[in-house]
C-alpha positions in Angstrom: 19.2 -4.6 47.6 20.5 -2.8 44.4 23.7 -1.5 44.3 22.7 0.9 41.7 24.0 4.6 43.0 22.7 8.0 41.7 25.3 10.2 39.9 23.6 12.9 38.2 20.2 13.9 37.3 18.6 16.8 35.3 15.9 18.7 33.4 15.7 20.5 29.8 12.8 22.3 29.1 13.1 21.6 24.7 13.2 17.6 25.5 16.8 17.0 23.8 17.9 14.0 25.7 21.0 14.1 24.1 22.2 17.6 25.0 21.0 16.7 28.6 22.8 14.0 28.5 25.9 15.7 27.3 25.3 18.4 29.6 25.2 16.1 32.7 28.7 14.0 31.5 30.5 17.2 31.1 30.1 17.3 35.1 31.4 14.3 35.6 34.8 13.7 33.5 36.0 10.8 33.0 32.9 8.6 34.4 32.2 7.0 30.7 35.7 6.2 30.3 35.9 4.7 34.0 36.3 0.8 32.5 35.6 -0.2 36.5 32.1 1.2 37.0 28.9 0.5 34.8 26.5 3.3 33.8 22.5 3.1 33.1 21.0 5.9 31.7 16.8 6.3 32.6 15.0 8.7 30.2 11.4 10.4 30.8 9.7 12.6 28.6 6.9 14.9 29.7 3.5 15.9 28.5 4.9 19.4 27.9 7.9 18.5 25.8 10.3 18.2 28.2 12.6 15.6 29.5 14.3 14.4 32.3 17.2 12.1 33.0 19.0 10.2 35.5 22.6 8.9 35.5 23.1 5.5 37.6 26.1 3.9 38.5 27.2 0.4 39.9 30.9 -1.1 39.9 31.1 -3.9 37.0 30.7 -7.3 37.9 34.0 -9.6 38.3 34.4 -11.8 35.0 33.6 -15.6 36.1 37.2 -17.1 36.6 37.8 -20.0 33.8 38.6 -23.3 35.1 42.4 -24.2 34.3 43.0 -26.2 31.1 43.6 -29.7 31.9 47.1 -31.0 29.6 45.9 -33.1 26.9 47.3 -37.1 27.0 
């Protein structure tokens, strides 16, 4: 099971991904700063010359814990 959860999603009719994009942030502040939480961005482009996107989030793996340094003899 993916832990993957939808945040946001939208159309634009002129296919700028990159306004859409911006648009869809801008209703969520603070979510690319979040350092906690990873975010996956899934782009489609239509026939017509429009795109869509979808904002996914999942909380960011723990780091592997390092095993302790043994003292050197």
């Amino acid at each position: 099971m993916s832990d993957w959860v939808l945040v946001d999603q939208g159309t634009r009719a002129d296919g700028d991904n990159n306004a859409l994009r911006r648009d869809l942030l801008a209703a969520h502040p603070g979510l690319e700063d979040d350092a906690s939480i990873e975010l996956r961005f899934d782009i489609a482009c239509a026939r017509d010359g429009g795109a869509s996107l979808r904002i996914w989030r999942r909380p960011r793996p723990a780091r592997p814990r390092r095993k302790p340094r043994t003292p050197s003899r």
